[in-house]
N, CA, C and O of each residue as an XYZ file, in Angstrom:
180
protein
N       4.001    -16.754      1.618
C       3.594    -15.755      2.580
C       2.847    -14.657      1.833
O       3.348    -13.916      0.987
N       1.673    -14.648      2.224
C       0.890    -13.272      1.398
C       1.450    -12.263      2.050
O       1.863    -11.989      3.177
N       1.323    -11.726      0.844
C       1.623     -9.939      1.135
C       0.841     -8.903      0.311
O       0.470     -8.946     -0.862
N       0.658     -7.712      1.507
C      -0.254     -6.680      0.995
C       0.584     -5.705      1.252
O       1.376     -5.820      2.188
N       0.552     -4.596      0.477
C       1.020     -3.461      0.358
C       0.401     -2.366      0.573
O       0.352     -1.541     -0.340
N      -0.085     -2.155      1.561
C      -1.015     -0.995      2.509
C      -0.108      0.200      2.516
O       1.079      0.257      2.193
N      -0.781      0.994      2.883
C      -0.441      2.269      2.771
C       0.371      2.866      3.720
O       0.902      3.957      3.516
N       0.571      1.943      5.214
C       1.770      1.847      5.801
C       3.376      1.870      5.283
O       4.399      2.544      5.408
N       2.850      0.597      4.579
C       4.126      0.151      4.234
C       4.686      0.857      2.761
O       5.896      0.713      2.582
N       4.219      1.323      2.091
C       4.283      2.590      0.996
C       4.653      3.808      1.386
O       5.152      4.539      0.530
N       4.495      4.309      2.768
C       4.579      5.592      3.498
C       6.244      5.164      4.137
O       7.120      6.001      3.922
N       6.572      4.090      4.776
C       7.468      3.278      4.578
C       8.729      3.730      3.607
O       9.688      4.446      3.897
N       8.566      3.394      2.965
C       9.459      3.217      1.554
C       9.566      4.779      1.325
O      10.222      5.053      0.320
N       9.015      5.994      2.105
C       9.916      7.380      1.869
C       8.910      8.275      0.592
O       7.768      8.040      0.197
N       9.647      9.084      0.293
C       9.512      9.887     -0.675
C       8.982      9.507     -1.945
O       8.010     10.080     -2.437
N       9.643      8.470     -2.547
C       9.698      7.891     -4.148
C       8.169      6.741     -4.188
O       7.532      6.251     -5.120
N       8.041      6.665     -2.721
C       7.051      5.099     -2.858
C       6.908      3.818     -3.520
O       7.731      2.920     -3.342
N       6.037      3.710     -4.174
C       6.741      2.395     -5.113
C       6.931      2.852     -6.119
O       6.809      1.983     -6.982
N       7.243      4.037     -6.624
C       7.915      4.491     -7.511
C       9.579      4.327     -8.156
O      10.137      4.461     -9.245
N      10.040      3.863     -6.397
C      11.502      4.274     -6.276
C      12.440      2.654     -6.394
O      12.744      2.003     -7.393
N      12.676      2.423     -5.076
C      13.728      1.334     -4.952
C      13.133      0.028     -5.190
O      13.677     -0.987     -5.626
N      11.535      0.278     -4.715
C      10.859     -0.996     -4.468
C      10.294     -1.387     -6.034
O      10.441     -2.558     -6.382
N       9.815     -0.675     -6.741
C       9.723     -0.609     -8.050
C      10.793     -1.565     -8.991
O      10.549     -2.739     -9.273
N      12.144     -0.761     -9.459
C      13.217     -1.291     -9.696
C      13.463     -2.795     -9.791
O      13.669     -3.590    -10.708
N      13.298     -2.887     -7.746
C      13.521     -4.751     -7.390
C      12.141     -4.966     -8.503
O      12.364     -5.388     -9.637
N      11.099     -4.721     -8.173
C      10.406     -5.786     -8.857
C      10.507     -6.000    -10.305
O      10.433     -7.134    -10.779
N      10.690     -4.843    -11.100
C      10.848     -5.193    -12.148
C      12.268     -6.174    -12.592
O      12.373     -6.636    -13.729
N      13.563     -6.455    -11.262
C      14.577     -6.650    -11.954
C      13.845     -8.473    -11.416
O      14.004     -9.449    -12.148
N      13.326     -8.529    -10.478
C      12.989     -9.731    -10.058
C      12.121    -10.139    -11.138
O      12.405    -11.297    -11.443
N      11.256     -9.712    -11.790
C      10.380    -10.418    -13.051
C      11.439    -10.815    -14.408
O      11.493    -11.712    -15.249
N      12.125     -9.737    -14.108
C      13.268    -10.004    -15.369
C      14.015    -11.479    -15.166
O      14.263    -12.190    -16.140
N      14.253    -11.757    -14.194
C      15.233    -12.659    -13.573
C      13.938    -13.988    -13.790
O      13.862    -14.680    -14.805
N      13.502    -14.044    -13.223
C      12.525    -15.121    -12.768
C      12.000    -15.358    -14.628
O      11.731    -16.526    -14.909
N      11.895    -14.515    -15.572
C      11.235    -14.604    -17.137
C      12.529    -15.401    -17.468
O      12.538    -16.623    -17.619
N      13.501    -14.684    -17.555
C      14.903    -15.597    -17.915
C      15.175    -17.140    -17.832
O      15.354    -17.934    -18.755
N      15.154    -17.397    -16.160
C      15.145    -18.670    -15.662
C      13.890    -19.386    -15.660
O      13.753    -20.309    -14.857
N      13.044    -19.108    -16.380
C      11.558    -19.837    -16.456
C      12.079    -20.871    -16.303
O      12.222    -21.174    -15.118
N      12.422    -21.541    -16.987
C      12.546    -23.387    -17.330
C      13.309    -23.736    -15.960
O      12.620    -24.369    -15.160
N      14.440    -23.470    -15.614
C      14.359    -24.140    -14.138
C      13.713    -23.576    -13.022
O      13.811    -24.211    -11.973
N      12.934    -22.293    -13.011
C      11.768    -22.464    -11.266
C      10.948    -23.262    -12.417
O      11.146    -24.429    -12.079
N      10.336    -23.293    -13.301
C       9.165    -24.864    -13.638
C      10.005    -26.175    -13.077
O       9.382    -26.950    -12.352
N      11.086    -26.396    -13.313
C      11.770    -27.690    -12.759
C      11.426    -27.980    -11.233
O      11.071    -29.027    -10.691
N      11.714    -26.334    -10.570
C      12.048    -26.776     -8.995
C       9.875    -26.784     -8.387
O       9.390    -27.183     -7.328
N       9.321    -26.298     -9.365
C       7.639    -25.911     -8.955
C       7.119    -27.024     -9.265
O       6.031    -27.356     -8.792
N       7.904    -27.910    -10.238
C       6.687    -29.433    -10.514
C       7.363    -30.344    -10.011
O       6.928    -31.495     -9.988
């Protein structure tokens, strides 16, 4: 599902913007996903 991050949805997210909560997730989600490389390559090929 594409996703864009317009200025709605940033106005959205409050005070902090993607500074704040939404930030955080992504960095903890790259962390997670770098870790488990070798099995999402298992479940992607």
């Amino acid at each position: 599902v594409p996703f864009r991050l317009t200025r709605d949805i940033i106005d959205g997210m409050g005070v902090t913007g993607v500074d704040g909560v939404f930030r955080r997730c992504c960095e903890e989600t790259l962390s997670v996903m770098r870790t488990n490389k070798e099995a999402l390559l298992t479940i992607i090929e």
